[in-house]
VEXMISE-175152 format. One record per residue (C-alpha): residue in three letters; residue number from 1; x, y, z. Coordinates in nm, 3 decimals, m for minus. Each point is the difference from the previous one (the first is absolute). Layout:
R/resn/resi/X/Y/Z
R/ALA/NUM/X/Y/Z
...
***
This chain:
R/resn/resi/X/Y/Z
R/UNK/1/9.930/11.843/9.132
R/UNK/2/0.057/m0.330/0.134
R/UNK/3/m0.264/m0.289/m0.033
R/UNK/4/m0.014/m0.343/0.171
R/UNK/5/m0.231/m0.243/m0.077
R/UNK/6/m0.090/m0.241/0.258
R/UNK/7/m0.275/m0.277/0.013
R/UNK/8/0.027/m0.259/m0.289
R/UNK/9/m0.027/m0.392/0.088
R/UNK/10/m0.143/m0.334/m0.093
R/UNK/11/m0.365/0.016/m0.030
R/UNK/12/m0.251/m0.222/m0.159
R/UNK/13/m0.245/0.056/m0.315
R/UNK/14/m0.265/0.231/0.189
R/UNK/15/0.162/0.143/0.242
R/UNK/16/0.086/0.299/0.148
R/UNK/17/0.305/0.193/0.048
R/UNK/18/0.095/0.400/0.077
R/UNK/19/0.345/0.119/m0.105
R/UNK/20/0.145/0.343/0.171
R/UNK/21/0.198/0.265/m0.167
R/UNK/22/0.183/0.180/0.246
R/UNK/23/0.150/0.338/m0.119
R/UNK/24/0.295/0.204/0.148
R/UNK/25/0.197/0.339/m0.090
R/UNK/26/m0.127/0.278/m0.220
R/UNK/27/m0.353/m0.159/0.051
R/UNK/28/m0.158/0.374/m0.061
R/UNK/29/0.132/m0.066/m0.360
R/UNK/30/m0.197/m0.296/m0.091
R/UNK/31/m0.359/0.069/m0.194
R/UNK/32/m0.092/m0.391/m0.115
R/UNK/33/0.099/m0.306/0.135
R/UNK/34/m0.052/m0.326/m0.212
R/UNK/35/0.052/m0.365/0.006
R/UNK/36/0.108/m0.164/m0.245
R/UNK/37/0.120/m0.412/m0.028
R/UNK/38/0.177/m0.214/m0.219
R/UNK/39/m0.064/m0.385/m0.038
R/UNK/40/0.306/m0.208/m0.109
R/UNK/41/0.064/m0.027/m0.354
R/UNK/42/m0.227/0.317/m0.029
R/UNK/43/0.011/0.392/m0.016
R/UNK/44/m0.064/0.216/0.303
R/UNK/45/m0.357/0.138/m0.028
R/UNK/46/m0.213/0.300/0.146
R/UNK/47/m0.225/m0.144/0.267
R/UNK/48/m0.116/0.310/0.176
R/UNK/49/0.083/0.351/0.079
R/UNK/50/m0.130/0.239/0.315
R/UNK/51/0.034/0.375/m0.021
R/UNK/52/0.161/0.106/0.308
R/UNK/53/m0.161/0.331/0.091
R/UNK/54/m0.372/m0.030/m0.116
R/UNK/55/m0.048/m0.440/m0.020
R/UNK/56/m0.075/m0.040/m0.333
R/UNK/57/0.025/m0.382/m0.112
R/UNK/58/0.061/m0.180/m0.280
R/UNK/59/0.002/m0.330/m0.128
R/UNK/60/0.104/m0.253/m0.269
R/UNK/61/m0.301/m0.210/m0.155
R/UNK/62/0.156/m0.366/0.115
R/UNK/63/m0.017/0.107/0.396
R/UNK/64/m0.341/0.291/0.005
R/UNK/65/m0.210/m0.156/0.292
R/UNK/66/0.251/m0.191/0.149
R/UNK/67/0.261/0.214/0.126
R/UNK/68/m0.020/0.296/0.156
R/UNK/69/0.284/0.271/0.095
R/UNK/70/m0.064/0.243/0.275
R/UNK/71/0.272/0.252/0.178
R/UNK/72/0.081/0.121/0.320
R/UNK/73/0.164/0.370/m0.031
R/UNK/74/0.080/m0.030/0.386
R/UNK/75/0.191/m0.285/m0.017
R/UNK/76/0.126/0.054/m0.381
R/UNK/77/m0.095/m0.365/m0.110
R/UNK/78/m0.204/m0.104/m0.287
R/UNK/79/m0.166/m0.310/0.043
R/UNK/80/m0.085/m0.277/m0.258
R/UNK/81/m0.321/m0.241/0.109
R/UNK/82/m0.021/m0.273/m0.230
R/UNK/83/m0.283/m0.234/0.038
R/UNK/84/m0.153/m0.283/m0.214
R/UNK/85/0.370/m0.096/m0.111
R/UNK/86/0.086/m0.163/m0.283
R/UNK/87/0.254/m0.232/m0.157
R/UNK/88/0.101/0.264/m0.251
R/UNK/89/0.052/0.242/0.258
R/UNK/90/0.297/m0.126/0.149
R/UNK/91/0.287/0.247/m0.065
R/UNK/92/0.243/0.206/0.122
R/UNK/93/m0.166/0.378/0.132
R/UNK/94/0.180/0.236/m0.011
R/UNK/95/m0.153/0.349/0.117
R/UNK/96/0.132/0.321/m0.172
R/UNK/97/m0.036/0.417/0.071
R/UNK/98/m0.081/0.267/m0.304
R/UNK/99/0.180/0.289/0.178
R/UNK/100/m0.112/0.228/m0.297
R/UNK/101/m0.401/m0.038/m0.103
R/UNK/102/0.057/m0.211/m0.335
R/UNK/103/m0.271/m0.007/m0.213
R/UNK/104/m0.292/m0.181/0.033
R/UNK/105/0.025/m0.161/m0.306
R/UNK/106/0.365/m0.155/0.139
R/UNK/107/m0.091/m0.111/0.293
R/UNK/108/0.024/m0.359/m0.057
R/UNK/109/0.374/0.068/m0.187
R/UNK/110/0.260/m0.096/0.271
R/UNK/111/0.246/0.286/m0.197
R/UNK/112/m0.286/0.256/0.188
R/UNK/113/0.131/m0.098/0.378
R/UNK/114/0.316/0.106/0.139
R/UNK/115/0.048/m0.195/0.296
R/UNK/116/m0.023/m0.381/0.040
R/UNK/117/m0.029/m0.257/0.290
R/UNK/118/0.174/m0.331/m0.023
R/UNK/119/m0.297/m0.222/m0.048
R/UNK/120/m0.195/m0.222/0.223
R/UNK/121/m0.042/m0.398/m0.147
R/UNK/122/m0.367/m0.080/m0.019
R/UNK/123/m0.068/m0.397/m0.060
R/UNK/124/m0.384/m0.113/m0.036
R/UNK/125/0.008/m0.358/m0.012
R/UNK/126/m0.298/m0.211/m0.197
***
C-alpha cells in the first residue's frame, strides 16, 4: 500500500486544519489506518487510528475532542480534522496502514503498521 499525506501548513493557536491520507495499490489489504507525528527533538507518537472496514476510532488522550479522523472507502483516503490547535501540536504527520489486524493493545506501537507516508509538516504558531 502506498500512503500520501497531504494538507499540513502554518496555522495559528486555535485553528483549524484537515490533513488527507490518500492510499494506492493493494488497498483491499489494509484493516487500520493511523496517524501518527513527531515534533523535533521528539519521538513519533500514536495520534489516532481508523479501522478501515467497520470505522472504529481511536484516540490518544492529548488530542480526544479535538481531532477527529473520518474515511472515505470510495475514494481510499483517511482524513485527519484537527481543530482547536495547539502550539504543541506542531509536528510532522505521518499516516501509516496495519495490513494485518495487530492487536488492539499495539495499536499505538508504530512496529504494528506496515506501510508509511512521508509526512506532512504541521506548524501552529502562538
Amino acid at each position: 500500500v502506498q500512503l500520501q499525506a497531504s494538507g499540513g501548513g502554518l496555522v495559528q493557536a486555535g485553528g483549524s486544519l484537515r490533513l488527507s491520507c490518500a492510499a494506492s495499490g493493494r488497498t483491499y489489504n489494509m484493516y487500520r489506518i493511523a496517524w501518527f507525528r513527531q515534533a523535533p527533538g521528539k519521538e513519533r507518537e500514536f495520534v489516532t487510528a481508523i479501522s478501515w472496514s467497520g470505522g472504529s476510532t481511536y484516540y490518544a488522550d492529548s488530542v480526544k475532542g479535538r481531532f477527529s479522523i473520518s474515511k472515505d472507502n470510495a475514494k481510499n483516503t483517511v482524513y485527519l480534522r484537527m481543530s482547536s490547535l495547539k502550539p504543541e501540536d506542531t509536528a510532522v504527520y505521518y499516516c501509516a496502514a496495519d495490513r494485518l489486524g495487530g492487536a488492539l493493545l499495539n495499536l499505538r506501537l508504530g512496529s504494528t503498521y506496515h506501510d508509511w507516508g512521508q509526512g506532512t509538516e504541521v506548524t501552529v504558531s502562538s
